[in-house]
N, C-alpha and C positions, 0 to 999 in steps of 0.2 A: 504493500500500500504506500502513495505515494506521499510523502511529508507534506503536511503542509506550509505555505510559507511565513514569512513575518505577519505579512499583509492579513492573511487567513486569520493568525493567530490573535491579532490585534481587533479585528471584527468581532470575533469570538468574546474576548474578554468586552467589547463593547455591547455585545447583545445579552450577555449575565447582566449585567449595569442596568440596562434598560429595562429587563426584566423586574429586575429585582428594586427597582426606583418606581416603578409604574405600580406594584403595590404597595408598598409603602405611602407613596403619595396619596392611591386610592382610599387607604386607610384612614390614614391622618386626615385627609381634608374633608373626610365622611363623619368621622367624631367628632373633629374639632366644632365642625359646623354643628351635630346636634349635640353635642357636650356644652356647647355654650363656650370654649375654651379657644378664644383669637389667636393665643400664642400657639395651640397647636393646628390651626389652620394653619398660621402663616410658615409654622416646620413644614406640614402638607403641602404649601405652594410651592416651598425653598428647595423641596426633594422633587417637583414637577420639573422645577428648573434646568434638574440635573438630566432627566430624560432628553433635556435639549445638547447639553455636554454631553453625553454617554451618546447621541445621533452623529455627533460634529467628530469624533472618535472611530464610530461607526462609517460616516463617509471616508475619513481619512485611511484607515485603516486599508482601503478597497483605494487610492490614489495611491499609495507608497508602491506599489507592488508594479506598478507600471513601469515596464522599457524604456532606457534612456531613449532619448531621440536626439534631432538635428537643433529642436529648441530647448530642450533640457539633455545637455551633454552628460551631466553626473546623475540623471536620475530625479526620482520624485520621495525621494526618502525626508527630505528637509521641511515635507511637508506636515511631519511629527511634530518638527520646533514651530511650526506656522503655527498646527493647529492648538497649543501647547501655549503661545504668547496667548492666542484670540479666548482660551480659557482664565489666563489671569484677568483678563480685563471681567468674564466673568464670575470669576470668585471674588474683586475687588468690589464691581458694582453691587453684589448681594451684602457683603459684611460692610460696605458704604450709608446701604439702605435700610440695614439693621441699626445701625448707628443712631441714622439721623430719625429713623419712626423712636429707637430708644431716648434718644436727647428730648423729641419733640414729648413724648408721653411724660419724660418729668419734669417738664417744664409748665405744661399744661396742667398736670395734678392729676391725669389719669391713671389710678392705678387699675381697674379693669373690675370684673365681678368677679364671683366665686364661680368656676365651674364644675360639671359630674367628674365625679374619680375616672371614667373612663378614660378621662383624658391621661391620666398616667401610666395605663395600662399600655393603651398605643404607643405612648412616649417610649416607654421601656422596651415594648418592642423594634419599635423604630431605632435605639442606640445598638440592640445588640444587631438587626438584620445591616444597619451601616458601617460599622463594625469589622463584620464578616465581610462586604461589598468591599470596605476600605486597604482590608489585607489581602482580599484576594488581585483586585488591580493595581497594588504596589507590589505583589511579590509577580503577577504578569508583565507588571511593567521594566523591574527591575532585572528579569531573566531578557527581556526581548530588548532593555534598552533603549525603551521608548518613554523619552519625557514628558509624552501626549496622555499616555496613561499611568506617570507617575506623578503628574499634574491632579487627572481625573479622581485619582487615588489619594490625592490630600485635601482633594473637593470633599470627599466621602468625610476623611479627617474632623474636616470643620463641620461638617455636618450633624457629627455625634459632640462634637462641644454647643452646636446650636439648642440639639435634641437635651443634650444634659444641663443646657440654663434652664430650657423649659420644665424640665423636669423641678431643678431644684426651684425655679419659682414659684411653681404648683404645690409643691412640698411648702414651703415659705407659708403660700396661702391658705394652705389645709388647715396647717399644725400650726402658724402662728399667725394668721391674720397679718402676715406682711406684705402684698402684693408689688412693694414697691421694687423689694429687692430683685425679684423676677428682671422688671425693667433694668436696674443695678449691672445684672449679670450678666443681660444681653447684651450692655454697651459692650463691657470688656472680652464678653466672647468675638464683637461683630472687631474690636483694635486687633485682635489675635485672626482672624481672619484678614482681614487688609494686609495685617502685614504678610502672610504665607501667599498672598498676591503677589507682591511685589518680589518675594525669595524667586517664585517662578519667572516673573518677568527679569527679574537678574539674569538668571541662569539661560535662558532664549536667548539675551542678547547678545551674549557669549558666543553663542555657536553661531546667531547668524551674523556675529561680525569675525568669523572664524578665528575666535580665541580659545584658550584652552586654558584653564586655570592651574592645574597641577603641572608646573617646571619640571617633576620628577622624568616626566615622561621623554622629556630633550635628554638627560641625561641615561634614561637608558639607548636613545638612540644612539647617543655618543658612544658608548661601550661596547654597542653593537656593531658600530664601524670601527672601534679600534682593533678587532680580531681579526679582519682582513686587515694582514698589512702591506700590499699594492695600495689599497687606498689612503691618501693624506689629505689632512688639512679640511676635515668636512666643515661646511659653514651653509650660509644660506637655507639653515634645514626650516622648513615650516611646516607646518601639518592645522588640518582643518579635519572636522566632523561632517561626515553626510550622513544624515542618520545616526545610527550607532558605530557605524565605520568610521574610519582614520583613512586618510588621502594625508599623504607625508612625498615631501619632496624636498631636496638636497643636492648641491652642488662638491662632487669630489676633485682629488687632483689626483692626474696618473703622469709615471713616467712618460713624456712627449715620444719617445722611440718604439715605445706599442703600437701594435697594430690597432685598427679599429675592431677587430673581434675579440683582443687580447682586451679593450678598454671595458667591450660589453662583459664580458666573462667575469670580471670585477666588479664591476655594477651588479651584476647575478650575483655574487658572493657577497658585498653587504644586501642588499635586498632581500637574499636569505637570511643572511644572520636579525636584521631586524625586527624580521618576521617571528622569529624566534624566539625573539625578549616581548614582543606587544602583538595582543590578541585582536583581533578583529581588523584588519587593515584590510581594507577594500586592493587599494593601487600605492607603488612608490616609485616617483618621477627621479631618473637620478642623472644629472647634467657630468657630462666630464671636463676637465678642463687640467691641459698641462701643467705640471710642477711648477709653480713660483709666478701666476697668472696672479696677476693686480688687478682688480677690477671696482670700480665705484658701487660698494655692494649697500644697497638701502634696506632690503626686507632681510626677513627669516635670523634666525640666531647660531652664533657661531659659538661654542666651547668657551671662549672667553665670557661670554654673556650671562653664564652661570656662575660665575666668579661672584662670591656675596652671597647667593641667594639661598634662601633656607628652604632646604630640600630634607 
């Protein structure tokens, strides 16, 4: 039977999501409404939300998996980090709008009425089925290396601190006629949310401005080309993300009296060796250039450049 692929895999995990977000929401927005209980409508609306993230997952999933072409040379894999920014903006506006309905309600003096116990019954279901939703598309995400669904997987996150204000406000208003703190607990759930917006939209920008946060990774390149010793002086090494691959590319020096197949044969041999030290590498572009070549070099990092940095 034949594997299936990323793309496959990535649907899959988005179609559990949907599932499992579509009763939930059913639930809670059925209670809430005849429980009398606003804050767990508005959990019930927060987890409809999600059914539109867990789709936007779902189409992308089915785009990555497409053939490079003549207008996308490296592929549609990047379209993980797309769909991956366009979710923080919706995890920001939700813990945004929690914020300002929580600011507006104590400022106003609304602390709300009492509602039916049912409402905590659902609540508690609702933490533990988001829960299980939240670990299963962070450990999907994390095997496939898709920040699209370890995005979606910290949406699920904030979902059970959303579900667990509600709960403890409802608790608050059972057992001590406090309804205030409810609102209280929402703000600082909705500032903890904003901020895991912003963590994601960090981390997007990264890749799609082809950076790479951990230096470690230059230095195993460097180690990798000091075992071939035909090659000297690598420099200009740069490396970008497509997806969860590595595209790395690096300028060497060979003795000028090589043949042109004795140059390639070298370039095979760190290419191997590279591959060796770092998993996932799609492609590695590797430029030759004779022994003691000067050249006005602006990009990519050379061995010296790691001088200092804490690795």
């Amino acid at each position: 039977m034949k594997e299936k692929s990323r793309g496959e895999k990535i649907v899959k995990a988005s179609w559990v999501a949907i599932m499992g977000n579509s009763i939930l929401a059913g639930l809670k927005i059925f209670i809430g409404f005849f429980s009398g209980s606003l804050a767990v409508l508005a959990d019930g609306i927060d987890s409809a939300s999600d059914i539109i993230t867990s789709l936007i997952t779902l189409v992308t999933g089915k785009v990555i998996d497409r053939e490079p072409n003549i207008k996308y040379p490296y592929g549609y894999s990047r379209a993980d980090t797309i769909a991956a920014k366009f979710l923080s903006f919706i995890i920001f506006f939700a813990g945004a709008q929690l914020a300002i309905n929580s600011i507006s309600r104590l400022f106003s003096g609304d602390t709300g009425e009492i509602p039916e116990k049912w409402a905590i019954y659902v609540t508690l279901f609702s933490i533990v089925g988001k829960y299980l939703l939240a670990r299963y598309l962070m450990k999907r995400g994390n095997k496939l290396k898709s920040l699209m669904l370890i995005a979606n997987g910290k949406n699920m996150q904030n979902d059970i601190l959303i579900s667990g204000s509600v709960l403890i406000g409802l608790g608050f208003t059972f057992w001590f006629n406090l309804p205030v703190l409810d609102v209280i607990t929402a703000l600082i759930v909705s500032l903890w949310i904003i901020k895991v917006s912003f963590d994601i939209f960090k981390k997007t920008n990264e890749e799609l401005m082809d950076g790479y946060s951990d230096p470690e990774i230059y230095k195993k390149i460097f180690n990798a080309i000091s075992e071939v010793s035909e090659a000297k002086n690598p420099h200009k090494v740069r490396l970008r993300k497509q997806g969860y691959m590595f595209v790395i590319e690096m300028d060497i020096e060979v003795d000028e009296n090589l043949s042109v197949k004795e140059g390639h044969d070298i370039a095979k041999k760190v290419e191997q060796k590279v591959k060796e030290r770092i998993k996932n590498v799609y492609d590695i572009n590797i430029h030759i250039e004779p022994i003691g070549n000067v050249e006005d070099e602006k990009f990519g990092v050379s061995e010296n450049d790691l001088d200092g940095v804490n690795l």
